[in-house]
C-alpha positions in Angstrom: -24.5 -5.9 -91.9 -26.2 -8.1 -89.6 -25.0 -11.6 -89.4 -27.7 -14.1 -89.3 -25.4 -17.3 -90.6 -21.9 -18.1 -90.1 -19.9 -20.6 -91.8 -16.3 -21.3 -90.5 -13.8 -24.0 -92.2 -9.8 -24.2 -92.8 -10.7 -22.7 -96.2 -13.4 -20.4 -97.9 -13.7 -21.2 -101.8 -15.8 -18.4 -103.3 -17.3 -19.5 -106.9 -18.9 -23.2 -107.9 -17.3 -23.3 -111.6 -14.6 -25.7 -112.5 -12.0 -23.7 -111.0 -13.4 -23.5 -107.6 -14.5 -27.6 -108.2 -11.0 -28.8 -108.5 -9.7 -26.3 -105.6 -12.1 -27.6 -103.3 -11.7 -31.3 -104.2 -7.9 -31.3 -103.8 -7.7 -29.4 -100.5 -10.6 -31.7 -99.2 -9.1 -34.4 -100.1 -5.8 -33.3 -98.7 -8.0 -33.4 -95.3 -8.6 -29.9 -95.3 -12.4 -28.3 -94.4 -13.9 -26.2 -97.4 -16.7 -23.6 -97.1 -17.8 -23.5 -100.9 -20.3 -20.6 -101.9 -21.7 -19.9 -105.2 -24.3 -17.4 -106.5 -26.3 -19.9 -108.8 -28.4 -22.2 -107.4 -27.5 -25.8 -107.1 -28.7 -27.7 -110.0 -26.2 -25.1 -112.5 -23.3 -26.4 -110.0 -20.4 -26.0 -112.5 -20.9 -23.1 -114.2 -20.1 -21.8 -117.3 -18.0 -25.0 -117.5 -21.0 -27.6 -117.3 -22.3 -26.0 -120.5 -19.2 -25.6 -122.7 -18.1 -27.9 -125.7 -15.1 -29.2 -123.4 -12.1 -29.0 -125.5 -8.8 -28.9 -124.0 -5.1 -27.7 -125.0 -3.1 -30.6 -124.6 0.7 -31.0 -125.4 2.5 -34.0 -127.1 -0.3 -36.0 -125.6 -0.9 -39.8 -126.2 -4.0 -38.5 -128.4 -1.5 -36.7 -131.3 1.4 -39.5 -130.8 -1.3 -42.0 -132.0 -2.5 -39.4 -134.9 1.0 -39.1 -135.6 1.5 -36.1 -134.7 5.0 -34.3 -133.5 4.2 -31.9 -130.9 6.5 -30.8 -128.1 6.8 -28.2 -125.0 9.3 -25.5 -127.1 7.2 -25.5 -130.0 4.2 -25.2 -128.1 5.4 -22.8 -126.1 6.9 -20.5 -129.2 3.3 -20.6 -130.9 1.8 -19.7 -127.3 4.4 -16.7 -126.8 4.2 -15.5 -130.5 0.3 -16.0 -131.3 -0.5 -14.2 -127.8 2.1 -11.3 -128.5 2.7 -12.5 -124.7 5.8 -10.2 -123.3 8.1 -11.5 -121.2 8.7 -8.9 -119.4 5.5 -9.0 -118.1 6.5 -11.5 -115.6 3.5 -13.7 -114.3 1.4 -14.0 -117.5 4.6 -15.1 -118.8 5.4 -17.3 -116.1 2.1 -18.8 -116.1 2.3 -19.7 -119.9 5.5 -21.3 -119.2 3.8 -23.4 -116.0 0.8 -24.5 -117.9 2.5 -25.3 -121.5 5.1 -27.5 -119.5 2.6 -29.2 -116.9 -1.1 -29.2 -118.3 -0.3 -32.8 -120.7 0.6 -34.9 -116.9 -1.0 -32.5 -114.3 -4.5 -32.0 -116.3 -4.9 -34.7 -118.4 -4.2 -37.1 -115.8 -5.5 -35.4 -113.5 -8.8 -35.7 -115.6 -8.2 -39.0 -116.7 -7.6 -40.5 -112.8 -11.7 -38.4 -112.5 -13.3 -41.0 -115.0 -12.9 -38.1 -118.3 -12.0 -39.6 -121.6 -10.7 -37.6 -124.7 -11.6 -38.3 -128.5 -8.9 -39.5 -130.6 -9.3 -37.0 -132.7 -7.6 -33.7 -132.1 -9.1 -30.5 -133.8 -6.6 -27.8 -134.9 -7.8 -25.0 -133.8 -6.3 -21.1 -133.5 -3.8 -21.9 -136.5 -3.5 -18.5 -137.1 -4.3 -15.3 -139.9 -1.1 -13.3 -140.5 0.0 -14.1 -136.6 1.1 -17.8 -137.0 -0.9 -19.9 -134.3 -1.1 -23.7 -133.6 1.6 -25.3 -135.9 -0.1 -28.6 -134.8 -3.8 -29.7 -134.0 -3.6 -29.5 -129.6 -7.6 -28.9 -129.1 -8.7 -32.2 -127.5 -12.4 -32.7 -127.6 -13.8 -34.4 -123.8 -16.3 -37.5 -124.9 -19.1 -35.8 -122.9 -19.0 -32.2 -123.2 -18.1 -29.9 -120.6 -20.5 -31.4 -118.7 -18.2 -35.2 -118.3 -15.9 -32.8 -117.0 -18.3 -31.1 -114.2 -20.6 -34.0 -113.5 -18.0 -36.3 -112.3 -16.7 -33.9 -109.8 -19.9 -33.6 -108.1 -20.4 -36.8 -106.1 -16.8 -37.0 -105.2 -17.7 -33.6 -103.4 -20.9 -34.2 -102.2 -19.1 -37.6 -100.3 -17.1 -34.6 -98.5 -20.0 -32.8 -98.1 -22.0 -36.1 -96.4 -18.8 -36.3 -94.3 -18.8 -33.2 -93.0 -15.5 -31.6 -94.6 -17.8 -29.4 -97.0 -20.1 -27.1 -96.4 -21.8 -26.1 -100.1 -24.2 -23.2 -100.2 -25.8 -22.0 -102.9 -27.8 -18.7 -103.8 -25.2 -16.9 -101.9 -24.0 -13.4 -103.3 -20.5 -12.6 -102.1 -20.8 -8.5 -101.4 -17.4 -8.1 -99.6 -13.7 -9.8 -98.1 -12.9 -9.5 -95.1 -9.5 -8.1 -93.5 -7.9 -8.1 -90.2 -4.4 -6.9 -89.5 -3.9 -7.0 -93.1 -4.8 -10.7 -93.6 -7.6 -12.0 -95.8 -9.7 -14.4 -93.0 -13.2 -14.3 -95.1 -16.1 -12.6 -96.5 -19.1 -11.3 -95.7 -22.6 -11.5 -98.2 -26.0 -12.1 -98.6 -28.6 -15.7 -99.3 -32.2 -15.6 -99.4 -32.3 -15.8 -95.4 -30.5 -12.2 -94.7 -26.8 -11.6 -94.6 -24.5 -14.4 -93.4 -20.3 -14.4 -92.9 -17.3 -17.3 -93.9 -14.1 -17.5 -92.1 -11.3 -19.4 -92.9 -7.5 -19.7 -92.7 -7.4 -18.9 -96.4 -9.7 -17.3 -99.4 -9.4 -18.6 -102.8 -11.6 -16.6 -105.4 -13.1 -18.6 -108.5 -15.9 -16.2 -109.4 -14.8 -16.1 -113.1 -14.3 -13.1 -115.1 -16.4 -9.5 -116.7 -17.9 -11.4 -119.7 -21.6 -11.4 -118.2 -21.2 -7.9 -117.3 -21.8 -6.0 -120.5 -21.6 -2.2 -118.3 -17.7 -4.0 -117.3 -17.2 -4.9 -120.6 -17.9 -1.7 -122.3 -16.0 0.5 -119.5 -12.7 -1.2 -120.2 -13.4 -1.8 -124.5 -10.3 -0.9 -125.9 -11.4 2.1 -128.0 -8.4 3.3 -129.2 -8.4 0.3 -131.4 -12.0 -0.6 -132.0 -14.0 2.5 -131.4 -16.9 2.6 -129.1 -18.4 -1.2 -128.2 -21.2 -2.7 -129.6 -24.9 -2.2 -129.5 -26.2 -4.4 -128.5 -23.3 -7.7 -127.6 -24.9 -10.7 -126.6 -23.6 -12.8 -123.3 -22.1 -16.0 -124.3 -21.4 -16.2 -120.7 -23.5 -16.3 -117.4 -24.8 -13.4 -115.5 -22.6 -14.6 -112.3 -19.6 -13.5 -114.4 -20.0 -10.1 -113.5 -16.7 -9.0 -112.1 -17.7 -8.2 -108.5 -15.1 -10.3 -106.6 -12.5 -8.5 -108.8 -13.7 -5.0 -108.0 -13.3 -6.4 -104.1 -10.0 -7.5 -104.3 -8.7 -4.9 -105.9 -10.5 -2.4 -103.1 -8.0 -4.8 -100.2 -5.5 -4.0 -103.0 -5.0 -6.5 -105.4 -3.3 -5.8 -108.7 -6.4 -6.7 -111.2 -4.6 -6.6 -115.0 -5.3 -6.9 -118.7 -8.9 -6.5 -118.3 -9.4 -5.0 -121.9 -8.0 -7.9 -123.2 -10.9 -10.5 -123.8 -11.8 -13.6 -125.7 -15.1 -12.6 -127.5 -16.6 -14.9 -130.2 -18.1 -12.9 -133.4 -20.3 -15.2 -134.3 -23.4 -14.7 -132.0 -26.6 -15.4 -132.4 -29.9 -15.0 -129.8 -31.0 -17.9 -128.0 -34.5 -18.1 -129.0 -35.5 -19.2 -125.3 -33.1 -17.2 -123.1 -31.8 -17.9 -119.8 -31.2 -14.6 -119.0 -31.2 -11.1 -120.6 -28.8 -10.9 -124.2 -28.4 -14.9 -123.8 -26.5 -15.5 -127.0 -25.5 -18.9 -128.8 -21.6 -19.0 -130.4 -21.9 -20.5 -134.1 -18.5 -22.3 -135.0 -17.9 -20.1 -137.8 -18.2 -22.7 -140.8 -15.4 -22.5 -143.6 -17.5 -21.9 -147.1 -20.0 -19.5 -146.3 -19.5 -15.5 -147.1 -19.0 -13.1 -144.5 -19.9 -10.0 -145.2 -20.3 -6.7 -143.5 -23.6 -5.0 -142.0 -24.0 -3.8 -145.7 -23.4 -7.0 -147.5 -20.0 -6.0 -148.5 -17.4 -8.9 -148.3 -14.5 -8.7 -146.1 -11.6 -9.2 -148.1 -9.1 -8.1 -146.7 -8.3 -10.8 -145.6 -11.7 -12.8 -146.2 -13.2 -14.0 -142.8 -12.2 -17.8 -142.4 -12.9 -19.9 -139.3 -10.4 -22.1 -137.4 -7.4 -19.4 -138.4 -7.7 -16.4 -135.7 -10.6 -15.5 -133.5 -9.5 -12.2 -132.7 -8.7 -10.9 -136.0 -12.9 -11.9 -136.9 -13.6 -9.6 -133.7 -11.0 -6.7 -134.9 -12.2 -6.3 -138.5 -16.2 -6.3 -137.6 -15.4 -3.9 -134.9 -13.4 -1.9 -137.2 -17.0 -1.4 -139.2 -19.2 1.7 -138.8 -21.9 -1.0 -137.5 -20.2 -3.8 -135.6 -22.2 -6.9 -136.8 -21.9 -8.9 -139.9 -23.4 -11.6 -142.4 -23.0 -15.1 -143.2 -23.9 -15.8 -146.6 -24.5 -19.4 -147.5 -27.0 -22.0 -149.1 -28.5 -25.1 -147.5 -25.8 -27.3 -149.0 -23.0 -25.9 -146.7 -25.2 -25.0 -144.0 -26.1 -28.9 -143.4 -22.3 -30.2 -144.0 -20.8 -27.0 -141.4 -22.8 -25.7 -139.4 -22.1 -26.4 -136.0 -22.8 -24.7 -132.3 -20.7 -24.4 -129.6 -21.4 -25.9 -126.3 -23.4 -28.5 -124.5 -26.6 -27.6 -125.3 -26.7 -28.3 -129.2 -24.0 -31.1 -129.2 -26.1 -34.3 -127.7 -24.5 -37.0 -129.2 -21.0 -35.8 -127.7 -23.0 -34.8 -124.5 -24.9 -37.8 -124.3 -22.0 -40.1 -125.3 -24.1 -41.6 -128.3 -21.1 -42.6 -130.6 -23.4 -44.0 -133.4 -25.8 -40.6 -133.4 -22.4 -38.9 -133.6 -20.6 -40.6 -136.4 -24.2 -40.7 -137.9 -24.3 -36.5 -137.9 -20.6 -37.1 -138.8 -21.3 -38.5 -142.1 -24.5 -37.4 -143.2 -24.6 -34.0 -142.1 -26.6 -31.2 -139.3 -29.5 -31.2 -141.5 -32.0 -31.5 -138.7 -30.4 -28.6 -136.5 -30.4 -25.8 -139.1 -33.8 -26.5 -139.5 -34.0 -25.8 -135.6 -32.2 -22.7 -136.3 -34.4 -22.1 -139.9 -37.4 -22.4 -137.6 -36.8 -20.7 -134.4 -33.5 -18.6 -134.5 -34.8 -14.6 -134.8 -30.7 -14.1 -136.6 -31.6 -16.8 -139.5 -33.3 -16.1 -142.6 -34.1 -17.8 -145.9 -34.7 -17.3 -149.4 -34.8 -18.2 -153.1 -32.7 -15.4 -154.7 -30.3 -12.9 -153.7 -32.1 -9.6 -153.8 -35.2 -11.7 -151.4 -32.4 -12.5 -149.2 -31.3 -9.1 -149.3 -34.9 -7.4 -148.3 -35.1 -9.7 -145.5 -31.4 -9.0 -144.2 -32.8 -5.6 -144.3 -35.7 -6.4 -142.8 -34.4 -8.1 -139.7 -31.8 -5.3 -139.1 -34.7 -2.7 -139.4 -32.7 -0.8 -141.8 -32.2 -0.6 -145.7 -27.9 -1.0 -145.4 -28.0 -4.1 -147.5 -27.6 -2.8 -151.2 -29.1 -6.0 -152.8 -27.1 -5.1 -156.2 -23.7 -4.8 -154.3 -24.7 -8.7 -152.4 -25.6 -9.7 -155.5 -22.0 -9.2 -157.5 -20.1 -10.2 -154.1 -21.8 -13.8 -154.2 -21.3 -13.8 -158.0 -17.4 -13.0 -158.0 -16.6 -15.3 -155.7 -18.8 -18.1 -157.3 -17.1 -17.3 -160.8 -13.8 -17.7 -159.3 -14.7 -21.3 -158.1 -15.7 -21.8 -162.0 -13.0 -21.5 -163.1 -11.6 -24.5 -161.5 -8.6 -25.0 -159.6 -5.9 -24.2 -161.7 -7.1 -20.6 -161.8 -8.5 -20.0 -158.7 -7.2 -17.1 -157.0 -9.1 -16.5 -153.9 -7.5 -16.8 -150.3 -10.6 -18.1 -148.3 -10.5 -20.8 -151.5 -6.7 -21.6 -150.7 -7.6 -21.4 -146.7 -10.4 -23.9 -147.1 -8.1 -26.1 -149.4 -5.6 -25.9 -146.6 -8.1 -27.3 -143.8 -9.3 -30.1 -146.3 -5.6 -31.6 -146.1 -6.4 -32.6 -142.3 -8.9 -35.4 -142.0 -10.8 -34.1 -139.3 -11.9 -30.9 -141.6 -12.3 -32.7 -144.8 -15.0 -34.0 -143.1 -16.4 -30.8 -142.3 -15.7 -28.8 -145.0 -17.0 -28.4 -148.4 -15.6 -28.4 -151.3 -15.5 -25.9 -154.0 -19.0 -24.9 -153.1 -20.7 -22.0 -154.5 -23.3 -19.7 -152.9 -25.9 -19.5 -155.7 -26.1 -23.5 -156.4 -29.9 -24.5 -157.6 -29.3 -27.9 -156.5 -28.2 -26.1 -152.9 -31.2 -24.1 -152.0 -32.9 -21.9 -150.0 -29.8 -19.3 -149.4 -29.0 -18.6 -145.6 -28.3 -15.2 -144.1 -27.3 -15.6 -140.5 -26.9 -11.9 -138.8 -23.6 -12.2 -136.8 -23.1 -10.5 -133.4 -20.2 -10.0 -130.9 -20.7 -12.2 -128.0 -18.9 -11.9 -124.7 -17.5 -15.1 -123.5 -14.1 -14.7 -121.3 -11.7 -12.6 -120.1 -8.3 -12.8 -120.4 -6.9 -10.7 -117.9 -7.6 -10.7 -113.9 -6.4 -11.0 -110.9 -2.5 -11.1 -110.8 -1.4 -14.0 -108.9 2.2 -15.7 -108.6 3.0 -19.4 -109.2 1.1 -21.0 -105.9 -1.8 -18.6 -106.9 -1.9 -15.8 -103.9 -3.0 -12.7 -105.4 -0.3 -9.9 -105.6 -0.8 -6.2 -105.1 0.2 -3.5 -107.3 3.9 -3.6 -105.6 4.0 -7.4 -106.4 4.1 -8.1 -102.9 1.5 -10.9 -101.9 -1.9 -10.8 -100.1 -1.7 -12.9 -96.6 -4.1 -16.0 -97.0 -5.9 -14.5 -100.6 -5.8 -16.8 -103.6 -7.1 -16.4 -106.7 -7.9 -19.0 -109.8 -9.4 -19.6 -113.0 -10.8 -17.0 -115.1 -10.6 -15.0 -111.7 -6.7 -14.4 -112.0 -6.7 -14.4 -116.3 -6.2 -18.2 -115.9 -3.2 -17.5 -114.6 -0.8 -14.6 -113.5 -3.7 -12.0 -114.5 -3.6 -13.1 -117.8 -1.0 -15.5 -119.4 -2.8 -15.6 -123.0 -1.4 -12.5 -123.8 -3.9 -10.7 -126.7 -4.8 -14.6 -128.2 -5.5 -17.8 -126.4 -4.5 -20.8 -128.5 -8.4 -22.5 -127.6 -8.9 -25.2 -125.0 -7.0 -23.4 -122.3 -9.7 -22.2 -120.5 -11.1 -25.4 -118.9 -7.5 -26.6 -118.7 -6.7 -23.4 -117.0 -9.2 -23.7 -114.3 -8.0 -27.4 -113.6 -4.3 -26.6 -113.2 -4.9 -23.2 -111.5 -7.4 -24.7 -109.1 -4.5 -27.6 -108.4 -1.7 -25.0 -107.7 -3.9 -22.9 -105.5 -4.7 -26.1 -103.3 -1.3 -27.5 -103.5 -0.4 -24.1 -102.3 -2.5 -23.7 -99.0 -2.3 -27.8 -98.7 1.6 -27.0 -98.0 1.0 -23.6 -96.4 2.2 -21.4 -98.8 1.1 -18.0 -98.3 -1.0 -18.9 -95.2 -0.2 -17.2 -92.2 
């Protein structure tokens, strides 16, 4: 390859999401010089960070002391340990859990907190768990903002660096290979819009995220032992960048890359009407009352599909199915009191930091986005009666699966059952839904008692459900200042590796569950460790 640019600096960062942000700000402002390179163009400077919702995992923050709520490191670390199915004898995921449960509350929160990011009061409870218990307290911290308060105030503070001279930011530059002499990591080589170019520095840190926007890497390490083969088609909840090219590389200088069939798909997807990039899927936050049923119209019962409780057991049952997508059944009643969208985009008065809009929607309901949806989404349709919503389920799948008659007496059991009234109700996504109405910041959320077929409630809603690819779980192994470790667990000289990158830690240290909101706090700590790390000149020869 013919060199036509070189960059040189103390340290080469490869990846512009949060991750590689927070690396590159604490080694600069440690006084180090950072070559940063990222394969997006400038203005999506954050990555799949900058258009998340932004909740964090917190634990016994000031948040849940003023919501009175009792949280502490064991417990938090026994739901972590237990939810995850996390061994310990699989040293650095385990080790990593351990670092992040015990540090993320002081070391990310302030950290954040010291960058101008502000929390709501409120703390969601997320990931409580199915038949694996999960989150015995709320711990799922909501950024005022979106992820986007958490990206945008990192620019300027490295743009000041770049002004000054310490950084050196390019963008539309594809990373295609590290390079290695006498065994030691001292850059990487790749290609811009201008022809091939090189970065050198005393150390490498890799923050190029995970597989999740490669749907060929996704499929080649689908755990189809247990689900069968993937689904056709998944949509990317992710960003095309995300394609797992810096972990094939490291693993080709010898790095041990781990857990990669273990992933943190959402199974409620639905196509972005005005996509960004091929498959470009929106995550629904999968409301409480609706019905979901199977690609036939069949009601999963066992158990029934609940959201908040355990996003992996959603994936495992749909994927489980001959066809792996599903149905949520609901009427306009619920759909305008739960329905809700992950991520910056369709949140603006938490992105836009509108507190009366918010409290507004709050109170009154999402009437005017499921009209958006209604109008524009190609997974929504709407009708009058059960066996017209059936013909047009069948009509947007392109296939007759959905026996109308067989919808029909679902909806009509489980409406009985709420008939009957409480003390003879005997439905577990009835109790479940009771269950989230105890904590304030569901009630307000969640219906109550609602049926499907409600004349006062209409049109019906079908959404079509599909799996979308979000996050991996597994990476990179790395120890506890970040280096990456080969398949003898011996380190790497000068090769780091962070966020999604190395699993979020250790090459994984969810384990098979991630309790929610330890992704972005992930990259934070991760990125912190690997500067503190090469700041103090561990691992850097």
């Amino acid at each position: 390859m013919a060199v036509s640019s070189t960059y040189e600096a103390e340290v080469v960062v490869i990846g512009g999401g949060l991750a590689g942000m927070v690396a590159a700000l604490e080694l600069l402002d440690a006084g180090k010089s950072v070559v940063l390179l990222d394969r997006a163009s400038r203005d999506r400077f954050g990555g799949l960070a900058r258009s998340s919702f932004g909740g964090i995992f917190f634990v016994d923050s000031p948040e849940q002391r003023k919501s009175g709520i009792k949280d502490s490191v064991d417990l938090a670390m026994r739901d972590w340990v237990r939810y995850g199915e996390l061994d310990p004898d699989d040293v650095w995921p385990y080790r990593w859990a351990e670092a992040y449960v015990n540090r993320c509350t002081e070391e990310v929160r302030g950290w954040l907190a010291q960058r101008d990011v502000s929390l709501f009061r409120a703390v969601n409870w997320t990931e409580r768990g199915y038949f694996v218990p999960g989150n015995s307290v709320p711990r799922f911290h909501i950024v005022w903002g979106t992820g986007e308060a958490v990206v945008l105030p990192l620019i300027p503070r490295l743009e000041e660096h770049e002004k000054a001279g310490r950084l050196q930011l390019h963008f539309d530059h594809s990373v295609e290979s590290l390079t290695q002499e006498g065994g030691t990591v001292v850059g990487c080589q790749g290609t811009n819009g201008a022809g091939a170019f090189e970065a050198r520095g005393d150390a490498v840190v890799i923050a190029a995220g995970g597989i999740a926007g490669n749907h060929d890497k996704v499929r080649s390490v689908w755990p189809r032992d247990q689900w069968g083969e993937p689904p056709e088609p998944m949509l990317n909840g992710s960003i095309p960048e995300a394609d797992g090219r810096l972990l094939d590389l490291a693993e080709n200088l010898g790095a041990n890359v781990t857990h990669l069939e273990k992933m943190w798909n959402y199974a409620a997807g639905v196509r972005h009407w005005e996509p960004l990039f091929p498959n470009h899927g929106l995550s629904l936050v999968p409301a409480k009352s609706p019905l979901w049923m199977n690609y036939q119209g069949r009601r999963f019962v066992d158990p029934p599909l609940v959201g908040s409780f355990d996003t992996l057991l959603l994936i495992d049952r749909i994927c489980r199915e001959k066809k792996k997508y599903s149905w949520q059944i609901m009427n306009r009643r619920i759909a305008n009191k739960e329905f809700a969208v992950s991520g910056a985009e369709f949140n603006p008065a938490v992105r836009d930091k509108k507190l009366a809009a918010f409290i507004w929607r709050l109170l009154r309901g999402n009437g005017e986005q499921v009209q958006e949806f209604i109008d524009h989404c190609p997974d929504f349709v709407t009708a009058r009666s059960v066996p017209e919503l059936a013909e047009k389920m069948n009509a947007l799948a392109g296939t007759n699966d959905v026996d109308a008659q067989l919808l029909e007496r679902e909806i009509a059991d489980y409406d009985a059952n709420i008939e009957r009234g409480k003390r003879l109700q005997n439905d577990d996504q009835l109790r479940r839904i009771a269950h989230c109405r105890r904590y304030l910041g569901d009630r307000l959320r969640t219906c109550k008692d609602a049926r499907i077929v409600d004349p006062n409630s209409m049109p019906l809603i079908a959404i079509r459900a599909q799996i979308l690819t979000r996050k991996s779980l597994g990476g990179i192994q790395v120890d506890l200042d970040a280096k990456v470790l080969d398949k003898e667990g011996n380190s790497i000289p000068n090769l780091f590796a962070v966020g999604e990158a190395c699993g979020f830690g250790g090459g994984g240290m969810h384990g098979k569950r991630a309790l929610e909101g330890t992704f972005l706090g992930g990259c934070v700590y991760s990125g912190r460790v690997a500067a503190r790390a090469i700041n103090t000149g561990q691992g850097v020869r």
